[in-house]
C-alpha positions in Angstrom: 0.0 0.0 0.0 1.4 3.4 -0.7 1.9 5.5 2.9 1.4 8.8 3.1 4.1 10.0 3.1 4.6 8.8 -0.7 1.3 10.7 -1.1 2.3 14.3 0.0 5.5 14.0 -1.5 4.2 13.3 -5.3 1.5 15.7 -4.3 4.2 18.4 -3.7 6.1 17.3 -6.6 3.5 17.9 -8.6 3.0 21.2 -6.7 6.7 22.3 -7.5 6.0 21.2 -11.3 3.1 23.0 -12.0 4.9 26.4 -10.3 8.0 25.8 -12.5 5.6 24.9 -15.9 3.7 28.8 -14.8 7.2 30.4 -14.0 8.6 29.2 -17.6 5.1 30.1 -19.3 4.8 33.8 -17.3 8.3 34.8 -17.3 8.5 35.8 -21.1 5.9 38.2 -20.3 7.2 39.6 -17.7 10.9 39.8 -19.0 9.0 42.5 -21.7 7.2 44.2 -18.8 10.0 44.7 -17.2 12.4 45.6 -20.1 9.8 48.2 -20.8 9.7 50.2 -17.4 13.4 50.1 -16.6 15.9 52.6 -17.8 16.9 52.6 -21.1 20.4 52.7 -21.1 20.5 49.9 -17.9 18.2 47.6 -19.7 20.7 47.4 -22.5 23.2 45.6 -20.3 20.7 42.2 -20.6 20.8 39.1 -18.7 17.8 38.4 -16.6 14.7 40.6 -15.4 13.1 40.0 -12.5 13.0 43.5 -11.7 13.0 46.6 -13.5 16.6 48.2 -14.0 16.4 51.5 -12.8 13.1 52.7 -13.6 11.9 55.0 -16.5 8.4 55.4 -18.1 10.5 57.3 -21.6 9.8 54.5 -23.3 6.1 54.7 -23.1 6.5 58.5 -23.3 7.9 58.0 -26.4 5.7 55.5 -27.9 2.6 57.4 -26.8 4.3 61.0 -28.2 3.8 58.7 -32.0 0.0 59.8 -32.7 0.3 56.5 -35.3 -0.2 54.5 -32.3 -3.6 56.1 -31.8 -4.9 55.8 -35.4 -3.9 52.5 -35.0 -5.6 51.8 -31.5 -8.9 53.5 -32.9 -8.6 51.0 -36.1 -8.0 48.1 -33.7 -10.9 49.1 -31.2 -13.6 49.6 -35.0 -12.4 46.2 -35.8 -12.4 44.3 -32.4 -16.3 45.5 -31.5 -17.5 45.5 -35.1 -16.2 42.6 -36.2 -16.8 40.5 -33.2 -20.4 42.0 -33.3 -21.2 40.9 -36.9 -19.0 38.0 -36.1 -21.2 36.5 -32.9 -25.0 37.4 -34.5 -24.1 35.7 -38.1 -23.1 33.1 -36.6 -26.2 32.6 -34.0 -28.3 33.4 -37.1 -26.6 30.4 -39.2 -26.4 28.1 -35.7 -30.2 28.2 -34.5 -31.6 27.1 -37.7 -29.1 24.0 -38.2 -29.6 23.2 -34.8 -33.4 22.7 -35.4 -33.8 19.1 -36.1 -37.0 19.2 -38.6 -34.8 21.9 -40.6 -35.1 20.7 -44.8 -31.4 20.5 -45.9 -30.0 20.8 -42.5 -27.4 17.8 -43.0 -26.3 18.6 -46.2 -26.0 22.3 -45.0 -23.9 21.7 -42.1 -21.3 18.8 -44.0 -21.0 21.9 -46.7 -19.5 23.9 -43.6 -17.7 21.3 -42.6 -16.0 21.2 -45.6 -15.2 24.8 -45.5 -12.6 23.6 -42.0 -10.9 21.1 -44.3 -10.5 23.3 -47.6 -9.9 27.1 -47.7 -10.1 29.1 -51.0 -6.5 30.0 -50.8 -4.9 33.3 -50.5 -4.7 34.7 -54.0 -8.3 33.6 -55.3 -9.5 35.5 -51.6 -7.5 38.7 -52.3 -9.3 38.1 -56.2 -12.1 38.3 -54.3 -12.1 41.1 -51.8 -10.9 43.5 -54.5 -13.5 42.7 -56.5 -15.9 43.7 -53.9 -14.2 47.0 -53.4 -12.8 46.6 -49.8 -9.0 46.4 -50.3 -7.8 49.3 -48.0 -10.5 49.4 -45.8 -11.5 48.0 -42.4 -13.7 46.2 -43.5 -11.6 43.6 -45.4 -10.6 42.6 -42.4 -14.2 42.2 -41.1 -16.3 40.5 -43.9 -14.0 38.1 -45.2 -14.0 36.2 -41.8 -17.5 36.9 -40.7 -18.5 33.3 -39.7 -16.3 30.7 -38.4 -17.3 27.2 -38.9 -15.7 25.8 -35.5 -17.3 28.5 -33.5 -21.1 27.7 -35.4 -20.2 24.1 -34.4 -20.0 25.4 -30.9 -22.3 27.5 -30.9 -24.9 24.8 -33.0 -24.3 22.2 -30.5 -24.8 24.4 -28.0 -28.4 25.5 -29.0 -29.2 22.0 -30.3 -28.7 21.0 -25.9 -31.3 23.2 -24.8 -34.8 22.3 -24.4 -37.4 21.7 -27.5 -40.2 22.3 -25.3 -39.2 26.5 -25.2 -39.1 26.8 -29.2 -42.5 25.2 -29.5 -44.0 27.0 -26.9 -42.8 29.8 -28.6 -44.4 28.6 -31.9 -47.6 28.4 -30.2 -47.5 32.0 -29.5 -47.1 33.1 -32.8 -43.3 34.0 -32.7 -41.4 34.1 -35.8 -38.0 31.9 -35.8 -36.1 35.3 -35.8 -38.0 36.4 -32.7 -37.9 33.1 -31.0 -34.2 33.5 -31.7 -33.8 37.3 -30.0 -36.1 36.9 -27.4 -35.9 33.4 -25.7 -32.7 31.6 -27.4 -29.9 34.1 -27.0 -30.6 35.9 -23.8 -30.5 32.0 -22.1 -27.4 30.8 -24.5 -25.3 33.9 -22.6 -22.3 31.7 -21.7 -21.8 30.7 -25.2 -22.3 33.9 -26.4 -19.4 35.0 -23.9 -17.1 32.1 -25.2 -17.8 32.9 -28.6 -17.2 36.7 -28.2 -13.8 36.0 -26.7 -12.4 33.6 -29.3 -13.4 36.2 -32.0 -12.6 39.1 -30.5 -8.6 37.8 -29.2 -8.3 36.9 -33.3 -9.7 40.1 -34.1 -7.0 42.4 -31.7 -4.3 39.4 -32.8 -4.9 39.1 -36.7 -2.2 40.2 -38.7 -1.9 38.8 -42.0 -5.0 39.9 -43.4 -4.0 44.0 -42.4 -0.6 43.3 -44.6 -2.5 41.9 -47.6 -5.3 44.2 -47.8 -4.5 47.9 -45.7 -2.1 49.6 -47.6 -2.6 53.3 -46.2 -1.1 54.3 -43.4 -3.9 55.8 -41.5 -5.4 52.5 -41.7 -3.5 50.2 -40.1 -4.1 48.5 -37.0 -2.4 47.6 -33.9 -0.3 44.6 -35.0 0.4 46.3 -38.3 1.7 49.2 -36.1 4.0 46.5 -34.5 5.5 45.1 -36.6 6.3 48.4 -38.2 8.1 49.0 -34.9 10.0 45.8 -35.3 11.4 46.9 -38.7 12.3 50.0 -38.2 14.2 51.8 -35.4 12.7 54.0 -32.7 14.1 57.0 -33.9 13.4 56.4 -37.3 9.4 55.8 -36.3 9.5 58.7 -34.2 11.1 61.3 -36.0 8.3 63.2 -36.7 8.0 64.4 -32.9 11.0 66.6 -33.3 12.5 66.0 -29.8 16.2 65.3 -29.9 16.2 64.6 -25.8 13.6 62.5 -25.4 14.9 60.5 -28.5 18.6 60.4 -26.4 17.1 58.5 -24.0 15.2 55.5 -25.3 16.6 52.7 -26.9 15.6 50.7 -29.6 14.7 47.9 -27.8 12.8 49.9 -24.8 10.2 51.2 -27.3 9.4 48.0 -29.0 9.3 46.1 -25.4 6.7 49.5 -24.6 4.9 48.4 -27.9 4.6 45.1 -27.6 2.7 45.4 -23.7 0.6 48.3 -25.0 -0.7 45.8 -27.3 -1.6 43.0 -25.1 -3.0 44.8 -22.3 -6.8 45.4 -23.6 -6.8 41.4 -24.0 -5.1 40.9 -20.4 -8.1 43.4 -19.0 -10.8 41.9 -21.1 -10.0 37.9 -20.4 -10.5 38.0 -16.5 -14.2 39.0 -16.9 -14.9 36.7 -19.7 -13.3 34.0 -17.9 -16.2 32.3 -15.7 -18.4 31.5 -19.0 -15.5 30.6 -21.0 -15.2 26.7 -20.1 -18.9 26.7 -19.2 -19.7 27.7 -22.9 -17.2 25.9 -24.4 -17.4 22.7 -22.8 -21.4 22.6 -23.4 -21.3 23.8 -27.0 -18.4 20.8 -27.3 -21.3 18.2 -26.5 -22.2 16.4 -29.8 -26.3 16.6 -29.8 
């Protein structure tokens, strides 16, 4: 029999690697947090951050002095609610009615959508496509394009194919349409899976990249990540040499801005995910039940 002893000490050497597996996985972060506070010409040394080296707030000064980085917030922001708006009620409006098991057509339907997770259209034929609709250099090339995701209507059909029968056909005996069945009873009780939804859309949204370099080619356009990587490719001075100020320029690094870049980037997502967090598995793990 095993004593128990043996029991607290593989419980505590579990303990001690789970701490080390967070400590590996959070210390990257916080290397860049700390980079970004600590003085400039300090941090340049390297090695190891646990602390901030010196302490200095230039860097964000100087980022922050770059009105770019506030076109390119406001762009991020328009993209982030819009798109993650249109993004959550297409896809509820696709989900109810495939979840509706007397739907005509609703297996065929739903193995077409499938079919969409296995086989994209492929980059060039897309861009074809979005600049034959008019939309190359605007925000909403980044929106339409990517309007419905089929994993998240799997989710979200699963999801709405677990509650119960008996609500929609009370509903029918009323006299509600399907579209009002939909606002009125189906989404205000399908709220955690609306939340889970909403997250995994909007962190792609604020995260996307690729799609801003292929289609935004003005500069007043661009969005966060596009604004980042522009930092990443081009010195501090050189992306700040419109503010005209020779001191302030003296002392920041290189490195200091882009460490300041990179946290003012993440932080909405590290504000928004904590509230988000308590329907996050609950959505996700019923929307995952096969109904």
């Amino acid at each position: 029999m095993t004593s128990k002893s043996d029991m607290n000490g593989g419980r505590w050497g579990l303990y001690a690697a789970l701490f080390l597996f967070t400590m590996l996985t959070l210390y990257p972060f916080w290397h860049v947090l700390m980079y970004s506070i600590s003085d400039p010409k300090q941090a340049m040394s390297g090695g190891l951050f646990i602390l901030p080296k010196g302490f200095s707030f230039d860097s964000y000064l100087m980022l922050f002095r770059n009105s770019m980085i506030f076109e390119a917030y406001s762009n991020s922001l328009f993209r982030l609610f819009a798109g993650t708006f249109i993004n959550v009620l297409l896809t509820a409006m696709l989900a109810y009615p495939l979840s509706i098991r007397r739907f005509i057509g609703r297996t065929p339907l739903t193995l077409f959508i499938f079919f969409t997770m296995l086989f994209s259209g492929g980059m060039i034929p897309t861009y074809l496509l979005v600049n034959s609709l008019g939309l190359v250099d605007t925000l909403w090339a980044l929106i339409i394009p990517s309007a419905i995701s089929a994993w998240n209507f799997f989710i979200m059909k699963n999801y709405f194919q677990n509650l119960p029968p008996e609500m929609e056909e009370s509903a029918n005996i009323d006299g509600a349409s399907p579209m009002r069945t939909l606002v009125s009873i189906i989404l205000p009780i399908s709220m955690p899976v609306i939340a889970a939804i909403s997250l995994f859309y909007g962190v792609w949204h604020w995260n996307a990249f690729f799609d801003a370099v292929l289609y935004i080619h003005s500069q007043d356009k661009q969005v966060l990540t596009l604004f980042l990587r522009t930092m990443m490719n081009f010195s501090a001075t050189e992306s700040t040499r419109s503010m005209n100020d020779s001191a302030a320029i003296a002392n920041v690094s290189e490195e200091s801005v882009k460490m300041a870049a990179i946290i003012a980037a993440m932080l909405p997502m590290l504000l928004t995910y904590p509230f988000l967090q308590k329907y996050f598995v609950k959505g996700v793990l019923i929307g995952a039940v096969k109904g």
